[in-house]
SEDO-637504 format. One record per residue (C-alpha): residue in three letters; x, y, z. Coordinates in steps of 0.1 Angstrom, whole numbers. Each point is the difference from the previous one (the first is absolute). Example, Ala and Ser with C-alpha at 12.3 -4.5 7.8 and 13.67 -1.06 7.14 Angstrom:
% residues 2
+-----+-------+-------+-------+
!  aa !     u !     v !     w !
+-----+-------+-------+-------+
! ALA !   123 !   -45 !    78 !
! SER !    14 !    34 !    -7 !
+-----+-------+-------+-------+
This chain:
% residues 228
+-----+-------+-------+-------+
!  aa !     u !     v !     w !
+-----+-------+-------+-------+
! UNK !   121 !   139 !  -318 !
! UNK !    24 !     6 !    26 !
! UNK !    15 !   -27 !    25 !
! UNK !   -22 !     4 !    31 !
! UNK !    13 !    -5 !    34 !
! UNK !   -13 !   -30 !    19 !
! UNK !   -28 !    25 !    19 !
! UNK !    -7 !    11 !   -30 !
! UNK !    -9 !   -31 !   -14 !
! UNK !   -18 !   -14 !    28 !
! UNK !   -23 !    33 !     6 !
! UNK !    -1 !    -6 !   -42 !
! UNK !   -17 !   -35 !     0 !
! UNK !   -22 !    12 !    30 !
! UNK !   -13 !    26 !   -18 !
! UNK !    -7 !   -16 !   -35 !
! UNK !    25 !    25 !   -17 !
! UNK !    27 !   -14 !   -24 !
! UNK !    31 !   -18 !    11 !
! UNK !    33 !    -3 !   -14 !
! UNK !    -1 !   -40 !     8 !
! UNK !   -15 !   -22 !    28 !
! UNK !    10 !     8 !    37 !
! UNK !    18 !   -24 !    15 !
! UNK !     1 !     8 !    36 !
! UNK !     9 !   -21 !    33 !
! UNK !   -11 !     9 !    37 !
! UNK !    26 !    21 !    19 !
! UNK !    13 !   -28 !    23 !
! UNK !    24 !     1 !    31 !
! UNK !    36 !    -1 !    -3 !
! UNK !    19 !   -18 !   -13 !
! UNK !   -25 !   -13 !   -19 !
! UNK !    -9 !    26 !   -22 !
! UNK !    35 !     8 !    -9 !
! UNK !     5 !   -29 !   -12 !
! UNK !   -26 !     4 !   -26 !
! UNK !    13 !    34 !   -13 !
! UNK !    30 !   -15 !    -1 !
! UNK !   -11 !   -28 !   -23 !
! UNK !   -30 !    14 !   -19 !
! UNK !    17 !    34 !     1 !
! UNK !   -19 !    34 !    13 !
! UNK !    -7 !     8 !   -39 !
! UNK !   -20 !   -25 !    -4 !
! UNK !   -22 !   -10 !    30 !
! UNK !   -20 !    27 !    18 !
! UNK !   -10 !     0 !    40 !
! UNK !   -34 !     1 !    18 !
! UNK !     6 !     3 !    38 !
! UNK !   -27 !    -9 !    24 !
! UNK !    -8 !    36 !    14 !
! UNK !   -31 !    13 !    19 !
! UNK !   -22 !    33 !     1 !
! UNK !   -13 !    -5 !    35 !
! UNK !    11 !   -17 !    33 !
! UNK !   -26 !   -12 !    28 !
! UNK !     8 !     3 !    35 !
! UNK !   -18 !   -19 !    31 !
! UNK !     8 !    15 !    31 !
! UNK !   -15 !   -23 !    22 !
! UNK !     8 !   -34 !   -18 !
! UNK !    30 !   -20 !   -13 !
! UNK !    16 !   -27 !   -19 !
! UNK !    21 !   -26 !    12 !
! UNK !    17 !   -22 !   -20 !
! UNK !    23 !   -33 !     9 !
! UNK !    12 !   -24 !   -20 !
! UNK !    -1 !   -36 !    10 !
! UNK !     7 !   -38 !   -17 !
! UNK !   -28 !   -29 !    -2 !
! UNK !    27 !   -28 !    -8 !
! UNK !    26 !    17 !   -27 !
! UNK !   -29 !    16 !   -13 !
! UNK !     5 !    42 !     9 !
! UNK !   -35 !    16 !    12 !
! UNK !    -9 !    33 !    12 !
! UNK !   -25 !    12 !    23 !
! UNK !    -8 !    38 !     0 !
! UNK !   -26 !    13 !    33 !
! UNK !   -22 !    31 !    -7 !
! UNK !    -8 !    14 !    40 !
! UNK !   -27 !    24 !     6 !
! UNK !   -17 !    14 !    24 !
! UNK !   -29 !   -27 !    -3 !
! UNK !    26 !   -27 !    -3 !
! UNK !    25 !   -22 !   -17 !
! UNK !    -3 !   -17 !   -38 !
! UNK !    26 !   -17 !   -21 !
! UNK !     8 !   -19 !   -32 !
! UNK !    27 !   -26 !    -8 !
! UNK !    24 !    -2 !   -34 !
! UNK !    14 !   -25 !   -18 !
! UNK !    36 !     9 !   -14 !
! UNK !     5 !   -20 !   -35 !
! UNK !    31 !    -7 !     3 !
! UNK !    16 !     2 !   -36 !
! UNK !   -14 !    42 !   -10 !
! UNK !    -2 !     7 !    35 !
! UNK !   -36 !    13 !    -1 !
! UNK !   -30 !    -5 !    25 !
! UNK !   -31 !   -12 !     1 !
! UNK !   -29 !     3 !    25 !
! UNK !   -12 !   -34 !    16 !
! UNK !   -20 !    17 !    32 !
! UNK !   -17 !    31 !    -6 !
! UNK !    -3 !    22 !    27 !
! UNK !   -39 !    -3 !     0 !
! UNK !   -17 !   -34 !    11 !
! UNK !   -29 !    12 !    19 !
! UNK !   -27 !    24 !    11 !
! UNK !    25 !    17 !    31 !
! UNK !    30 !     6 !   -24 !
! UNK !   -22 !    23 !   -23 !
! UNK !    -1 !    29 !    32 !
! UNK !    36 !    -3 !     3 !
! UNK !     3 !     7 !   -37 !
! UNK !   -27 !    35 !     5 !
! UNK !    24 !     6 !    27 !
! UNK !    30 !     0 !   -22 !
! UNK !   -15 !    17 !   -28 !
! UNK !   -19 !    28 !    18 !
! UNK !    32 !     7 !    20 !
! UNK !    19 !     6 !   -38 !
! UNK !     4 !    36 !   -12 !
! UNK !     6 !     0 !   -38 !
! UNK !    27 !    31 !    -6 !
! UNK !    17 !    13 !   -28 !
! UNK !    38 !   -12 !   -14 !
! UNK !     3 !    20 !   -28 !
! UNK !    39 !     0 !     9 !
! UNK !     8 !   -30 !    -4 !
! UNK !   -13 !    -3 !   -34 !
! UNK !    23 !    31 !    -7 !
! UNK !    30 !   -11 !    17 !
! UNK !    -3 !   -36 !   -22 !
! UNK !    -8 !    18 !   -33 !
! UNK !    30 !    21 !    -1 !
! UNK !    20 !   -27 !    15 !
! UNK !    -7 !   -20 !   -31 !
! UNK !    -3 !    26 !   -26 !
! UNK !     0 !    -9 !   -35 !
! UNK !     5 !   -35 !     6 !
! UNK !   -39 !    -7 !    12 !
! UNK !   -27 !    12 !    22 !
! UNK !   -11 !    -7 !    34 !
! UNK !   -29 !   -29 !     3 !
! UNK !   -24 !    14 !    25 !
! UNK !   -37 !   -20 !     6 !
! UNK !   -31 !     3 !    22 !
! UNK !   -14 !   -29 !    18 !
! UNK !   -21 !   -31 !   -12 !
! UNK !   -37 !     6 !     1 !
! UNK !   -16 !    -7 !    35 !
! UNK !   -13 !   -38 !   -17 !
! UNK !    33 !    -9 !   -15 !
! UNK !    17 !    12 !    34 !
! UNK !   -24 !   -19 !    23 !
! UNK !     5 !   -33 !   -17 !
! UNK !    42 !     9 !   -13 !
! UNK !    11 !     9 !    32 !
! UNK !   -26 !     1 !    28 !
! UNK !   -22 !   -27 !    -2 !
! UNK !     9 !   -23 !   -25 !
! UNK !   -19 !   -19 !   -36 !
! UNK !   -11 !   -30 !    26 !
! UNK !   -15 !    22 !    26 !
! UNK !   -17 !    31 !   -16 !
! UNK !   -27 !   -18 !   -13 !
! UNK !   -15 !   -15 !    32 !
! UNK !     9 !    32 !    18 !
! UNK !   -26 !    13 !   -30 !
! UNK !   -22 !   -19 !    15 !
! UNK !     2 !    -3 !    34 !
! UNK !    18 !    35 !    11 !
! UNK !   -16 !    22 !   -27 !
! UNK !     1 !    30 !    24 !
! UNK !    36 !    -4 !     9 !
! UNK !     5 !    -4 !   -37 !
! UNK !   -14 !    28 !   -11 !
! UNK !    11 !    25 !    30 !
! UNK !    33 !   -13 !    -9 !
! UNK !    -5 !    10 !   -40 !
! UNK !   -11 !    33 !    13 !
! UNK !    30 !    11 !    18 !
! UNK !    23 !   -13 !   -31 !
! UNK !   -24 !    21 !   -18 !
! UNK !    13 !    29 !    15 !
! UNK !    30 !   -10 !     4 !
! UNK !     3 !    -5 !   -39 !
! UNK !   -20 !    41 !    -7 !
! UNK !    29 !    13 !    22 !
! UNK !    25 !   -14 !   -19 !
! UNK !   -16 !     4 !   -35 !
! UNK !     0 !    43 !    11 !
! UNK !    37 !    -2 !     2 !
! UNK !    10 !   -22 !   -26 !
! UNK !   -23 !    29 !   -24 !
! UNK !    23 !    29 !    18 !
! UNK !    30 !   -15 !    -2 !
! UNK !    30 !     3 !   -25 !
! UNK !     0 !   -34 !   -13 !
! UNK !   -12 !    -2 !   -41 !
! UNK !   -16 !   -38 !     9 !
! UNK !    -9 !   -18 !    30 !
! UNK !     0 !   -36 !    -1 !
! UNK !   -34 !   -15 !    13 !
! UNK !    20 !   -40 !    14 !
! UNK !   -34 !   -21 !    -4 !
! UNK !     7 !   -30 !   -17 !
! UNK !   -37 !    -8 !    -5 !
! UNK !   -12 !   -35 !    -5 !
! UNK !   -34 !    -6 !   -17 !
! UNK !    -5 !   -31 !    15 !
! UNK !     6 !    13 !    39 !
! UNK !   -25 !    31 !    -2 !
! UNK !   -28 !    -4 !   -30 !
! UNK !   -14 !    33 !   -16 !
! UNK !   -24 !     9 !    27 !
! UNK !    24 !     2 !    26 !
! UNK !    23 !    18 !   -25 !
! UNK !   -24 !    25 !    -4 !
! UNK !    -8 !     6 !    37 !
! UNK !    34 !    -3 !    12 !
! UNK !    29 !     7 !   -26 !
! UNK !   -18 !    27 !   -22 !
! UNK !   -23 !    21 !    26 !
! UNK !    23 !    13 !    22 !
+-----+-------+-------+-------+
């Protein structure tokens, strides 16, 4: 067979047809960064996925505010969700060898912060960004394919990034309507999103769960990760 183009290869694995050899493929990142691996790897031989999106959210009556601030040498970050109903906010810990995050106060502790959550969530209107897919596609061409996703499942998002692992379960217990109100609007949330990831241009959407046997069980995979 021909040499396919690194698209072609990627859509090729995807789809269970036959390959010329094994993608290898690395995430489009900022530059410099990525031009330095072209450089060394070469653009024949490595292929691109670039983090890319189908729709947008927009919160007319909320915002984020983020600052950054230093316990000791250690680099933290607090980011502030206001609403309408109130004020949240969660804390990060930068490692400071990769440079990545990691939560270490979600913005959920107790019953009050769930309203201010509705209030951010009801206040989101879920639209359409079909251009931006385009505009990344043809700004990588043959050399990969956008990486667009929808959202974690209301249960992996409620203990990932609202809640937290430590917390959920008591909330399960002792909040179970705020729990559950809370599922519903992710819930519709997710359909929303779901209707426009089916219309839109992209060949796959990536669905970013990451689920861990151990944190959810099989009935609350079936109620919460598969019925939708």
């Amino acid at each position: 067979m021909r040499a396919l183009t690194h698209r072609e290869r990627i859509l090729a694995l995807l789809q269970g047809r036959e390959l010329d050899r094994v993608p290898f493929i690395t995430y489009d990142f900022e530059p410099p960064a990525i031009a330095d691996v072209l450089a060394t790897v070469g653009p024949e031989r490595i292929g691109l996925l670039r983090w890319s999106a189908i729709h947008r959210v927009e919160h007319p009556h909320c915002r984020f505010h983020t600052e950054v601030f230093y316990r000791g040498e250690a680099k933290w970050e607090r980011t502030t969700l206001f609403t309408p109903a109130g004020s949240i906010y969660e804390e990060r810990a930068y490692e400071p060898g990769y440079g990545s995050k990691a939560i270490r106060k979600h913005y959920i502790q107790e019953a009050s912060d769930y309203e201010v959550l509705w209030a951010y969530l009801e206040d989101c209107v879920i639209l359409e960004d079909y251009d931006r897919y385009r505009s990344d596609a043809a700004a990588l061409g043959d050399q990969g394919l956008p990486l667009t996703a929808v959202e974690r499942t209301p249960y992996q998002q409620l203990w990932v990034e609202w809640v937290g692992l430590d917390l959920l379960p008591y909330h399960f217990a002792d909040l179970p309507e705020q729990v559950e109100h809370t599922i519903e609007l992710l819930r519709g949330r997710a359909r929303r999103i779901f209707e426009l990831a089916v219309r839109s241009p992209a060949p796959f959407i990536d669905f970013p769960d990451n689920i861990t046997a151990p944190a959810i069980g099989p009935r609350r995979f079936r109620e919460y990760c598969v019925c939708l």
